[in-house]
mmCIF file of the N, C-alpha and C atoms, coordinates in Angstrom:
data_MODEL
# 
_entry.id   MODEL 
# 
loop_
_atom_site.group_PDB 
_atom_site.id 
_atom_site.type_symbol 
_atom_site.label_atom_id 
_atom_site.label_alt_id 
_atom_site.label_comp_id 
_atom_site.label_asym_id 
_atom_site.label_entity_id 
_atom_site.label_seq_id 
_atom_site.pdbx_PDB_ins_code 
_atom_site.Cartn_x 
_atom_site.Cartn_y 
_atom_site.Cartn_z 
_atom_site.occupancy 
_atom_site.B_iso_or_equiv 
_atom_site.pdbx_formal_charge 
_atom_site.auth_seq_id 
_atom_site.auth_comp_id 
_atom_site.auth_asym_id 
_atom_site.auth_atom_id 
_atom_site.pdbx_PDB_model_num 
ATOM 1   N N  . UNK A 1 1  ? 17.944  -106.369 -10.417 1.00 0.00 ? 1  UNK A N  1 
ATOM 2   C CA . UNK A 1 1  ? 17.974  -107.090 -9.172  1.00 0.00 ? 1  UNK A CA 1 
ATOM 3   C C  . UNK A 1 1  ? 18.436  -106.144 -8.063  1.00 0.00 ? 1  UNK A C  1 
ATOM 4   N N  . UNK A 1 2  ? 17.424  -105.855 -6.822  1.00 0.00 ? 2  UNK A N  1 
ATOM 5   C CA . UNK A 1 2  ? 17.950  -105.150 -6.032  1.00 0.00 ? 2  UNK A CA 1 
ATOM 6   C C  . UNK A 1 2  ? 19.230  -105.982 -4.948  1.00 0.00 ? 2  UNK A C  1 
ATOM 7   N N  . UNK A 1 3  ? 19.624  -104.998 -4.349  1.00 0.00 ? 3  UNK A N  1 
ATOM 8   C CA . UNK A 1 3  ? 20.537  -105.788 -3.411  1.00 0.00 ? 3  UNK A CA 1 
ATOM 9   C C  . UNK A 1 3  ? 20.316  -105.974 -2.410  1.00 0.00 ? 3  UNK A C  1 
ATOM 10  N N  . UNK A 1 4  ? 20.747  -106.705 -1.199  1.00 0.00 ? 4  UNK A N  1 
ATOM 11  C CA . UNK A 1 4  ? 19.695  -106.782 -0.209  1.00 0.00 ? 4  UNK A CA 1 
ATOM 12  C C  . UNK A 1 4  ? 20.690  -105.827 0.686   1.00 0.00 ? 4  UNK A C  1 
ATOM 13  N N  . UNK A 1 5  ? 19.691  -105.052 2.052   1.00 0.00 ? 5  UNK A N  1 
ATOM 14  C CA . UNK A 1 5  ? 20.143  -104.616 3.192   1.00 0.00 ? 5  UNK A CA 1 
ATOM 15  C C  . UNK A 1 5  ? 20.879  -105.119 3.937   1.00 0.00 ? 5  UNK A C  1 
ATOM 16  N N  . UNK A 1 6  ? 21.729  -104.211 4.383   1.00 0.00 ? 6  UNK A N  1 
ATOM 17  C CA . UNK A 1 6  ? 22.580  -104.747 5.493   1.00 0.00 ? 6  UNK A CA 1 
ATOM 18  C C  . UNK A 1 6  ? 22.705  -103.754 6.603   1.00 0.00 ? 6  UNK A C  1 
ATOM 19  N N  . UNK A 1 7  ? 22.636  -104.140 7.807   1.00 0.00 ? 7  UNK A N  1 
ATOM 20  C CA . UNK A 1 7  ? 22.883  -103.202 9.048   1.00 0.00 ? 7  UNK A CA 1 
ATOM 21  C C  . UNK A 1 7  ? 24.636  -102.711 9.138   1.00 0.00 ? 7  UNK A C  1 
ATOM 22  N N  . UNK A 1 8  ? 24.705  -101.032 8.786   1.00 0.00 ? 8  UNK A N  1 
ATOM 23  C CA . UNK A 1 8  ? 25.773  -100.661 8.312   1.00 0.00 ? 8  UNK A CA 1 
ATOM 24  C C  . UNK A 1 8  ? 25.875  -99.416  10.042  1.00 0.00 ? 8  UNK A C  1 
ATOM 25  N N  . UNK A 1 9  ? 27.313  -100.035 10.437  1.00 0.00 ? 9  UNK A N  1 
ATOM 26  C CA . UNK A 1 9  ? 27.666  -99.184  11.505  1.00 0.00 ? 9  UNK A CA 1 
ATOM 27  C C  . UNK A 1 9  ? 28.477  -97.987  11.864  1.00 0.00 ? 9  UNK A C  1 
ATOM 28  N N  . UNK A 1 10 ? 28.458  -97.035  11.431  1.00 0.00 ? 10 UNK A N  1 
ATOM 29  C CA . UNK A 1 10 ? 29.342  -96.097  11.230  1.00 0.00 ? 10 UNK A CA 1 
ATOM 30  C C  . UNK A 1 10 ? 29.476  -95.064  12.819  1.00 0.00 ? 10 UNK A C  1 
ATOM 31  N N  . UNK A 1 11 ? 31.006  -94.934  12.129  1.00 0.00 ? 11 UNK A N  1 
ATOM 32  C CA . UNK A 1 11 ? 32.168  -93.924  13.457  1.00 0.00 ? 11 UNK A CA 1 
ATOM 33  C C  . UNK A 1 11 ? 31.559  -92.468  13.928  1.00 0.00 ? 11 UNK A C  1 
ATOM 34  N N  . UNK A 1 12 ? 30.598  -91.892  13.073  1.00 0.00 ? 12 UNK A N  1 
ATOM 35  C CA . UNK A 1 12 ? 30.593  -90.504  13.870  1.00 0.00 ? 12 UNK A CA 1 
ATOM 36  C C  . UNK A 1 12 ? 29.043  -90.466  12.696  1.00 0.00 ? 12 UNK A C  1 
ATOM 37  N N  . UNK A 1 13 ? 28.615  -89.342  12.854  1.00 0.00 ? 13 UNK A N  1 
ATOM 38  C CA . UNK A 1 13 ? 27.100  -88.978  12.585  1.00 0.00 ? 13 UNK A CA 1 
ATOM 39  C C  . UNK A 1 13 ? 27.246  -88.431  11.216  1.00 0.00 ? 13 UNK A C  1 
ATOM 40  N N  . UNK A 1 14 ? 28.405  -88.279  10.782  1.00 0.00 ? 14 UNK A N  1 
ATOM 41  C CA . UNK A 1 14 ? 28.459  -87.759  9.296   1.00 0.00 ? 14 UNK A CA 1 
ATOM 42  C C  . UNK A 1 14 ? 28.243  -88.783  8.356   1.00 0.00 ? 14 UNK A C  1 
ATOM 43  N N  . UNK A 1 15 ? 28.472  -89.700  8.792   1.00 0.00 ? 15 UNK A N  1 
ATOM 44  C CA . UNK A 1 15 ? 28.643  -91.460  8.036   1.00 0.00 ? 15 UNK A CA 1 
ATOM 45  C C  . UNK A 1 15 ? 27.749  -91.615  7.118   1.00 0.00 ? 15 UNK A C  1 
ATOM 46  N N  . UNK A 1 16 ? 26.532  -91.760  7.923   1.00 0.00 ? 16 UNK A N  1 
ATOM 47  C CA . UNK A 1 16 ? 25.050  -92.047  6.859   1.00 0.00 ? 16 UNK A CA 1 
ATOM 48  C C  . UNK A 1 16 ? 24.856  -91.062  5.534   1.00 0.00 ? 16 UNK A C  1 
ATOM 49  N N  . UNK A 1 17 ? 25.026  -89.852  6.007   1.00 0.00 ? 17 UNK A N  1 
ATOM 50  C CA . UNK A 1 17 ? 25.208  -88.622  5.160   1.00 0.00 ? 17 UNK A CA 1 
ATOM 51  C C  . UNK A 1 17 ? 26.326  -89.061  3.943   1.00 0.00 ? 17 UNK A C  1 
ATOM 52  N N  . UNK A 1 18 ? 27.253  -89.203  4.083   1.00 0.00 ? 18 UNK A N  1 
ATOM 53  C CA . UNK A 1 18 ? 28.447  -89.233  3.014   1.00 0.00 ? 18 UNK A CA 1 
ATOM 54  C C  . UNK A 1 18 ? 28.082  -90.759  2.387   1.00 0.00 ? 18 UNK A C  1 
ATOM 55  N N  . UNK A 1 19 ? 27.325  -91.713  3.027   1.00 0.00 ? 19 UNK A N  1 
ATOM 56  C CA . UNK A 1 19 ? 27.304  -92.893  2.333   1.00 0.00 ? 19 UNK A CA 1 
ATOM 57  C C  . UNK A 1 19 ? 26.211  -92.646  1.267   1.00 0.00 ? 19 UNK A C  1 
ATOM 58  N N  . UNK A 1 20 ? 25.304  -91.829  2.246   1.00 0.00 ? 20 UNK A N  1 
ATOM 59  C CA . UNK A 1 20 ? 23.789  -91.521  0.825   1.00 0.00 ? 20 UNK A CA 1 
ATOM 60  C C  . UNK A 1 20 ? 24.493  -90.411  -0.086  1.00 0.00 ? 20 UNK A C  1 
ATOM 61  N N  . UNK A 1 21 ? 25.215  -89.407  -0.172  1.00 0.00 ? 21 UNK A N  1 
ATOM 62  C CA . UNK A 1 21 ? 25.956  -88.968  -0.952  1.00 0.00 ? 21 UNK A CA 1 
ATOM 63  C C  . UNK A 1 21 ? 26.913  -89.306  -2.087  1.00 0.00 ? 21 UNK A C  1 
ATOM 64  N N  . UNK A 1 22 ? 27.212  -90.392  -1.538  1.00 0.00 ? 22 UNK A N  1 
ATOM 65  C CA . UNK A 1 22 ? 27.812  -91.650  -2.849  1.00 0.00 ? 22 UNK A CA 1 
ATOM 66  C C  . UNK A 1 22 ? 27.129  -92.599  -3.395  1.00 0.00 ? 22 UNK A C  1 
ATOM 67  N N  . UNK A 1 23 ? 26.060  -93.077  -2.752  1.00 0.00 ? 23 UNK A N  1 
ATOM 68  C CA . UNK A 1 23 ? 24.894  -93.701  -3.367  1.00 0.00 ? 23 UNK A CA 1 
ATOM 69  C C  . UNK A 1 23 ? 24.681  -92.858  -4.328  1.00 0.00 ? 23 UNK A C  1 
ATOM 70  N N  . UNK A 1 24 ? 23.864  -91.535  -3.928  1.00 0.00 ? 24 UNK A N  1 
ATOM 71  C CA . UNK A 1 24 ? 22.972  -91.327  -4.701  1.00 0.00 ? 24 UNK A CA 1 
ATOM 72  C C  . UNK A 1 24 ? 24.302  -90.447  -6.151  1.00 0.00 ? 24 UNK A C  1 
ATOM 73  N N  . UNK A 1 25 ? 25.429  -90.108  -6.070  1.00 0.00 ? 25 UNK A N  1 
ATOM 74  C CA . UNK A 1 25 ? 26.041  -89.831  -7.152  1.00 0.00 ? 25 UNK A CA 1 
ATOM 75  C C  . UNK A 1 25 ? 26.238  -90.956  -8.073  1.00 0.00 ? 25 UNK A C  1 
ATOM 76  N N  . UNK A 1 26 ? 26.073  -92.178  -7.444  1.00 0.00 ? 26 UNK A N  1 
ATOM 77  C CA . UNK A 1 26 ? 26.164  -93.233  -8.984  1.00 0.00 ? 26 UNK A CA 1 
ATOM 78  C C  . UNK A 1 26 ? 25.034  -93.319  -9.532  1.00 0.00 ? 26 UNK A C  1 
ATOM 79  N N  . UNK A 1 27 ? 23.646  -92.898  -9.013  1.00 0.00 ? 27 UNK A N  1 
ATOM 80  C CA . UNK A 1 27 ? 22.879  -93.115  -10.236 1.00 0.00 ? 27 UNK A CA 1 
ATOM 81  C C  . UNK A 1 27 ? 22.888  -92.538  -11.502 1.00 0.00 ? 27 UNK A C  1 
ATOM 82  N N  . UNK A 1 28 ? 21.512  -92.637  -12.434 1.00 0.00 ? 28 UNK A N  1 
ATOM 83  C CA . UNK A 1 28 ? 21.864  -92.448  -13.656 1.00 0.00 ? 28 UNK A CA 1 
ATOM 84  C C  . UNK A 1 28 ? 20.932  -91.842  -13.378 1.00 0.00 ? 28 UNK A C  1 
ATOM 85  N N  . UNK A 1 29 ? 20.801  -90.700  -14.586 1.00 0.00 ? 29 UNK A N  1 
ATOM 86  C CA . UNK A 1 29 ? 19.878  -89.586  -14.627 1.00 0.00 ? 29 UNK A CA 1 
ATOM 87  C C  . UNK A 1 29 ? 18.374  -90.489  -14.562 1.00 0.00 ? 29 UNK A C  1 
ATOM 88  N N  . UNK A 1 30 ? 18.086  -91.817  -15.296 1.00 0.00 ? 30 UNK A N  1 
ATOM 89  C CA . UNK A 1 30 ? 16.884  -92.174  -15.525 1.00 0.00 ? 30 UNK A CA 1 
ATOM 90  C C  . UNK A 1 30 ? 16.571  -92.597  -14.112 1.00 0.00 ? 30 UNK A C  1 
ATOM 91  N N  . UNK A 1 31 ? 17.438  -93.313  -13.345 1.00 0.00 ? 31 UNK A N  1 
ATOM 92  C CA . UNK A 1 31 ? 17.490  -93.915  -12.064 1.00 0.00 ? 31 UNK A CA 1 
ATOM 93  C C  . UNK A 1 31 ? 16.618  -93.088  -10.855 1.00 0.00 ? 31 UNK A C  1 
ATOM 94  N N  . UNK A 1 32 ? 17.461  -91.339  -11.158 1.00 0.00 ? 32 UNK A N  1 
ATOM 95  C CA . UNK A 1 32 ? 17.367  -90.295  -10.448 1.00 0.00 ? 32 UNK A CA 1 
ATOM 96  C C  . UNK A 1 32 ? 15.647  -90.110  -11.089 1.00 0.00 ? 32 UNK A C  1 
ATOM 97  N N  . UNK A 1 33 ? 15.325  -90.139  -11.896 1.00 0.00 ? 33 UNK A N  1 
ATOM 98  C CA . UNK A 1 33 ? 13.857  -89.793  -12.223 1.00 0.00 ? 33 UNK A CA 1 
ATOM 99  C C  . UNK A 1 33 ? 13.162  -90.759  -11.359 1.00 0.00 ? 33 UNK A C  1 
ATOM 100 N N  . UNK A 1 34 ? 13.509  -92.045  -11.581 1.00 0.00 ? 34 UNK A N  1 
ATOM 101 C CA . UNK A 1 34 ? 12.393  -93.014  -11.267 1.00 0.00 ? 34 UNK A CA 1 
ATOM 102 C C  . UNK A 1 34 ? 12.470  -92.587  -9.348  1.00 0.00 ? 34 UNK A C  1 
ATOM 103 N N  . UNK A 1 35 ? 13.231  -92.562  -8.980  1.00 0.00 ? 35 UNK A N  1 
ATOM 104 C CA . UNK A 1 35 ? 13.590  -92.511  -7.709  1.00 0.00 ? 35 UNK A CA 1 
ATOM 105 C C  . UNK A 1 35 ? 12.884  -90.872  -7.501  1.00 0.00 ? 35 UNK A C  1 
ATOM 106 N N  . UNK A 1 36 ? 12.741  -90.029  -8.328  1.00 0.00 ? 36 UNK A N  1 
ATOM 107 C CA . UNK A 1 36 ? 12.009  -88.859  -7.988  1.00 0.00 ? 36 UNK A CA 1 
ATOM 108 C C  . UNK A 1 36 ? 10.437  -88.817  -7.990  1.00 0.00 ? 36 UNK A C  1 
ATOM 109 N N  . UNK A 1 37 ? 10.025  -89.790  -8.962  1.00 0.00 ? 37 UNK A N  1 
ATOM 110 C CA . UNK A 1 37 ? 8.980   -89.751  -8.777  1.00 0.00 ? 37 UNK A CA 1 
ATOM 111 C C  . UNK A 1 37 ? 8.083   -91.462  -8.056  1.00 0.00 ? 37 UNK A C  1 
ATOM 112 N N  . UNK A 1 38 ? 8.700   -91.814  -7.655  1.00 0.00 ? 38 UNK A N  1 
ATOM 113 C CA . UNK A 1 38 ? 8.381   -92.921  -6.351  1.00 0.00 ? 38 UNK A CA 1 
ATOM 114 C C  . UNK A 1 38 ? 8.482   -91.814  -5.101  1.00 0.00 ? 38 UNK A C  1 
ATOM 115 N N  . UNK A 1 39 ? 9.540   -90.686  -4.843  1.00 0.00 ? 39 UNK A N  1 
ATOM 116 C CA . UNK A 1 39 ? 8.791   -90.040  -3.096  1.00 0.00 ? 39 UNK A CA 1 
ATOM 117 C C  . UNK A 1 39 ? 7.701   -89.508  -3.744  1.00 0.00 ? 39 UNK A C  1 
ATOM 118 N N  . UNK A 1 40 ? 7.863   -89.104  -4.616  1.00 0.00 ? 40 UNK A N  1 
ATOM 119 C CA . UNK A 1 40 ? 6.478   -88.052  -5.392  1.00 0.00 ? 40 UNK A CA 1 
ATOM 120 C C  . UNK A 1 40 ? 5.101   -88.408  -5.209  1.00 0.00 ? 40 UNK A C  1 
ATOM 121 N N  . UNK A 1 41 ? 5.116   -89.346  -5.333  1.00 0.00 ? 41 UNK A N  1 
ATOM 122 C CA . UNK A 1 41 ? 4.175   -90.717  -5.131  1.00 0.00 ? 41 UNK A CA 1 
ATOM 123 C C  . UNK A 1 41 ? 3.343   -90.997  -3.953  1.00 0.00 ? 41 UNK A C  1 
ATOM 124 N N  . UNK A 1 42 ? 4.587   -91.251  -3.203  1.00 0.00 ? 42 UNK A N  1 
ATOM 125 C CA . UNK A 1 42 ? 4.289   -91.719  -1.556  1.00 0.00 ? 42 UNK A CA 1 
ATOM 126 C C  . UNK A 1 42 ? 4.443   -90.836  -0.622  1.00 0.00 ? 42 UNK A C  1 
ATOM 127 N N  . UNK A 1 43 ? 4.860   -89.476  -1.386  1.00 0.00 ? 43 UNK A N  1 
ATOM 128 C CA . UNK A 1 43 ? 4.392   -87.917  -0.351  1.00 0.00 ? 43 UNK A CA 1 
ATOM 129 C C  . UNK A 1 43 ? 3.218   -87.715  -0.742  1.00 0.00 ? 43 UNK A C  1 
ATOM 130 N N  . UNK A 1 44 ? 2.195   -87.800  -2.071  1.00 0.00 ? 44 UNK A N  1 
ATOM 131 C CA . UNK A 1 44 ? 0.916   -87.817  -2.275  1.00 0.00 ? 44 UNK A CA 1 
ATOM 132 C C  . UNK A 1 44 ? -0.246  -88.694  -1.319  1.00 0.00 ? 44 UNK A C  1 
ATOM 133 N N  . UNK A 1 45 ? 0.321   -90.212  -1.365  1.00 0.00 ? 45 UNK A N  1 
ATOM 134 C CA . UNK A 1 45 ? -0.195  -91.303  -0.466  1.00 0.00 ? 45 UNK A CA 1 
ATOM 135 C C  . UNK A 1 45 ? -0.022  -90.782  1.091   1.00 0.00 ? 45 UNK A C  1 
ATOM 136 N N  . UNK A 1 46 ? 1.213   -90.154  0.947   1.00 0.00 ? 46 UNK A N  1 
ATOM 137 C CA . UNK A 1 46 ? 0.723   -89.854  2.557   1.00 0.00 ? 46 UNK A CA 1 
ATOM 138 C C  . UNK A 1 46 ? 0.277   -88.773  3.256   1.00 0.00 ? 46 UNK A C  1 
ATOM 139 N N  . UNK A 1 47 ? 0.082   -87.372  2.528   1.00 0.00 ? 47 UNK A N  1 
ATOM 140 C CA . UNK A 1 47 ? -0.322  -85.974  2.845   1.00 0.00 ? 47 UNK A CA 1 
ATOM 141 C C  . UNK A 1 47 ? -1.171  -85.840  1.535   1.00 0.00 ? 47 UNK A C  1 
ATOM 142 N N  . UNK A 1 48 ? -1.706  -86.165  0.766   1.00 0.00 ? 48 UNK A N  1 
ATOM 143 C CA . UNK A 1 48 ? -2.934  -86.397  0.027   1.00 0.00 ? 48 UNK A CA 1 
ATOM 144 C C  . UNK A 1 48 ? -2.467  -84.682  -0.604  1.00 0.00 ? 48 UNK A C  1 
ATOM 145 N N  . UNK A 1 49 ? -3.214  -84.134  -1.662  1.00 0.00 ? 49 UNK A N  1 
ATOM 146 C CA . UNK A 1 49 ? -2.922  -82.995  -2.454  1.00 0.00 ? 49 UNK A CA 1 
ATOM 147 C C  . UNK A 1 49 ? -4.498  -82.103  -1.161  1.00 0.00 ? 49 UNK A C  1 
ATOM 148 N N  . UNK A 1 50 ? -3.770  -80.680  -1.201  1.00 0.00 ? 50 UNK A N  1 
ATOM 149 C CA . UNK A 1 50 ? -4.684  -80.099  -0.589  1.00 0.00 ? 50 UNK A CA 1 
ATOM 150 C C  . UNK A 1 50 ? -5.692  -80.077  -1.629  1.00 0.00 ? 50 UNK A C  1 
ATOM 151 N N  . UNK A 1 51 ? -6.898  -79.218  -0.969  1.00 0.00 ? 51 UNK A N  1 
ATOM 152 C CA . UNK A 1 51 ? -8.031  -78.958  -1.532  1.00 0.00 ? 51 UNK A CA 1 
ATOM 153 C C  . UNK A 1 51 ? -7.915  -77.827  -1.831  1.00 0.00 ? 51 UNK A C  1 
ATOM 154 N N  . UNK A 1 52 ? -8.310  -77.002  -3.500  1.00 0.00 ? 52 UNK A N  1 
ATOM 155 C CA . UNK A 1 52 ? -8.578  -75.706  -3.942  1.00 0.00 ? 52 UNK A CA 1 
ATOM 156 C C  . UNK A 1 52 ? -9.267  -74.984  -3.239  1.00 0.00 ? 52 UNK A C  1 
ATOM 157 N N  . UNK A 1 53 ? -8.899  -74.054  -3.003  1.00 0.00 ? 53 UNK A N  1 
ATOM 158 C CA . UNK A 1 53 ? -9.963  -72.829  -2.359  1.00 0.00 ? 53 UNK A CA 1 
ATOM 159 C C  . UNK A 1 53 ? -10.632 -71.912  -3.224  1.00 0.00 ? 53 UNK A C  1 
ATOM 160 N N  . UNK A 1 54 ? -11.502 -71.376  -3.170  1.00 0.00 ? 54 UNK A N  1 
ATOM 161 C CA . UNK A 1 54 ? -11.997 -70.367  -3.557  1.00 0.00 ? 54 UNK A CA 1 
ATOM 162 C C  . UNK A 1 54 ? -11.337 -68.888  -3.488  1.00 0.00 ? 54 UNK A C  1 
ATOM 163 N N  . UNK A 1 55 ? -10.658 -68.425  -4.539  1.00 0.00 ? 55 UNK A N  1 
ATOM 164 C CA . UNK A 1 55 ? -10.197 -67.327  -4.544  1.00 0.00 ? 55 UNK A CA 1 
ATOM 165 C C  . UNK A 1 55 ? -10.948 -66.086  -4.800  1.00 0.00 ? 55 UNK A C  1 
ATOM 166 N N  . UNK A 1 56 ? -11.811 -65.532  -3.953  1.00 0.00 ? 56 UNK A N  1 
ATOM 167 C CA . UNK A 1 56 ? -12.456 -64.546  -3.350  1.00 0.00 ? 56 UNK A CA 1 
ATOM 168 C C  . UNK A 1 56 ? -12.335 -64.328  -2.016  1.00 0.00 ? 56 UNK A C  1 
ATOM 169 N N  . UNK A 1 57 ? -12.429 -62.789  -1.651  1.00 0.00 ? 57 UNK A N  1 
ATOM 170 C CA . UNK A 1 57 ? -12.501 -62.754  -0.407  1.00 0.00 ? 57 UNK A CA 1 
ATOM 171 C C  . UNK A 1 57 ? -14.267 -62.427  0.044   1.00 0.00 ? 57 UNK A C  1 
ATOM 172 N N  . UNK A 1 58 ? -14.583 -62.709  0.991   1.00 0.00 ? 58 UNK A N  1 
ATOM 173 C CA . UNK A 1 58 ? -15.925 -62.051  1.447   1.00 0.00 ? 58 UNK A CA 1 
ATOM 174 C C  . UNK A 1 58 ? -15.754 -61.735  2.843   1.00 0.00 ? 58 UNK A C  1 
ATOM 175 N N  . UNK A 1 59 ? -16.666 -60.810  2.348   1.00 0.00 ? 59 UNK A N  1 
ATOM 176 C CA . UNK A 1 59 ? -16.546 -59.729  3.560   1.00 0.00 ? 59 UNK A CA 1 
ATOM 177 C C  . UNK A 1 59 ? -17.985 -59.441  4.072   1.00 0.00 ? 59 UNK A C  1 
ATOM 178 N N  . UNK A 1 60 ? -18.217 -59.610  5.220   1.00 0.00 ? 60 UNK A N  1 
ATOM 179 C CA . UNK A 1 60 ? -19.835 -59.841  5.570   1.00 0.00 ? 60 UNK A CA 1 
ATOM 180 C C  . UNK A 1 60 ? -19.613 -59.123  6.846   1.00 0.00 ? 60 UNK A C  1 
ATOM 181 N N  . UNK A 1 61 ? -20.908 -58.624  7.416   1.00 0.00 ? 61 UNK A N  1 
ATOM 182 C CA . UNK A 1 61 ? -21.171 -58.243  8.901   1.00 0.00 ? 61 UNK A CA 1 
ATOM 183 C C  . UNK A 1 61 ? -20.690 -58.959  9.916   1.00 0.00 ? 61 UNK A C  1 
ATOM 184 N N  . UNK A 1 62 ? -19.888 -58.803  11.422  1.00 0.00 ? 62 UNK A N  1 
ATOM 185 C CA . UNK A 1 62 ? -19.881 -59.610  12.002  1.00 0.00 ? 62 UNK A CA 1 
ATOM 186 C C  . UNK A 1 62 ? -21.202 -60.112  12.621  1.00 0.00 ? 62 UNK A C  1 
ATOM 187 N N  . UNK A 1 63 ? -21.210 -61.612  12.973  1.00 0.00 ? 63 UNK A N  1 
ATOM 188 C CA . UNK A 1 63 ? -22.915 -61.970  13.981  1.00 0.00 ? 63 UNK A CA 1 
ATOM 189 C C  . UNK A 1 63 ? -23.031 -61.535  14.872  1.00 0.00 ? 63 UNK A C  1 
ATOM 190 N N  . UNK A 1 64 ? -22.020 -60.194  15.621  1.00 0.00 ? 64 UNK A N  1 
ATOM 191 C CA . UNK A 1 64 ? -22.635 -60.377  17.185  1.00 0.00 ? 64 UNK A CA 1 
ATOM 192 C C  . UNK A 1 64 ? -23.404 -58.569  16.795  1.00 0.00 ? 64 UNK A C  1 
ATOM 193 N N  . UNK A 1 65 ? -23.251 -57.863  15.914  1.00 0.00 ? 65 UNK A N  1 
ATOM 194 C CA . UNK A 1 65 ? -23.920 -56.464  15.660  1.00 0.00 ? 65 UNK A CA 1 
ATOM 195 C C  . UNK A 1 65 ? -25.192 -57.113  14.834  1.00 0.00 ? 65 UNK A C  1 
# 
C-alpha cells in the first residue's frame, strides 16, 4: 500500500535533499532494484534508445571539385 502525498514545507534548500536521502536509505535492496528499473523504463519512454550507426568511416570526393 502506497502512502499518499503530502505538500511538505521545508526551512532552507537543503531540506528536500536530506529528506530524499532518508527516504531513499530505508529501502531494501529489492525496493532499490524495482525503483531502478521503473526510471530505466521511463528514461527509455522518454528519450527512446538511439539508433546504431554504422561503424565505418567513408571518405569520398568533396561535390564542389
Amino acid at each position: 500500500m502506497e502512502k499518499k502525498k503530502r505538500i511538505v514545507f521545508y526551512d532552507n534548500l537543503n531540506g528536500p535533499h536530506e529528506a530524499q536521502v532518508r527516504e531513499n536509505a530505508a529501502l531494501t535492496p529489492e525496493q532499490c532494484w524495482a525503483a531502478f528499473q521503473r526510471m530505466k523504463r521511463l528514461h527509455e519512454f522518454l528519450f527512446k534508445r538511439p539508433e546504431k550507426r554504422a561503424e565505418r568511416i567513408l571518405i569520398e570526393k568533396p561535390s564542389w571539385k
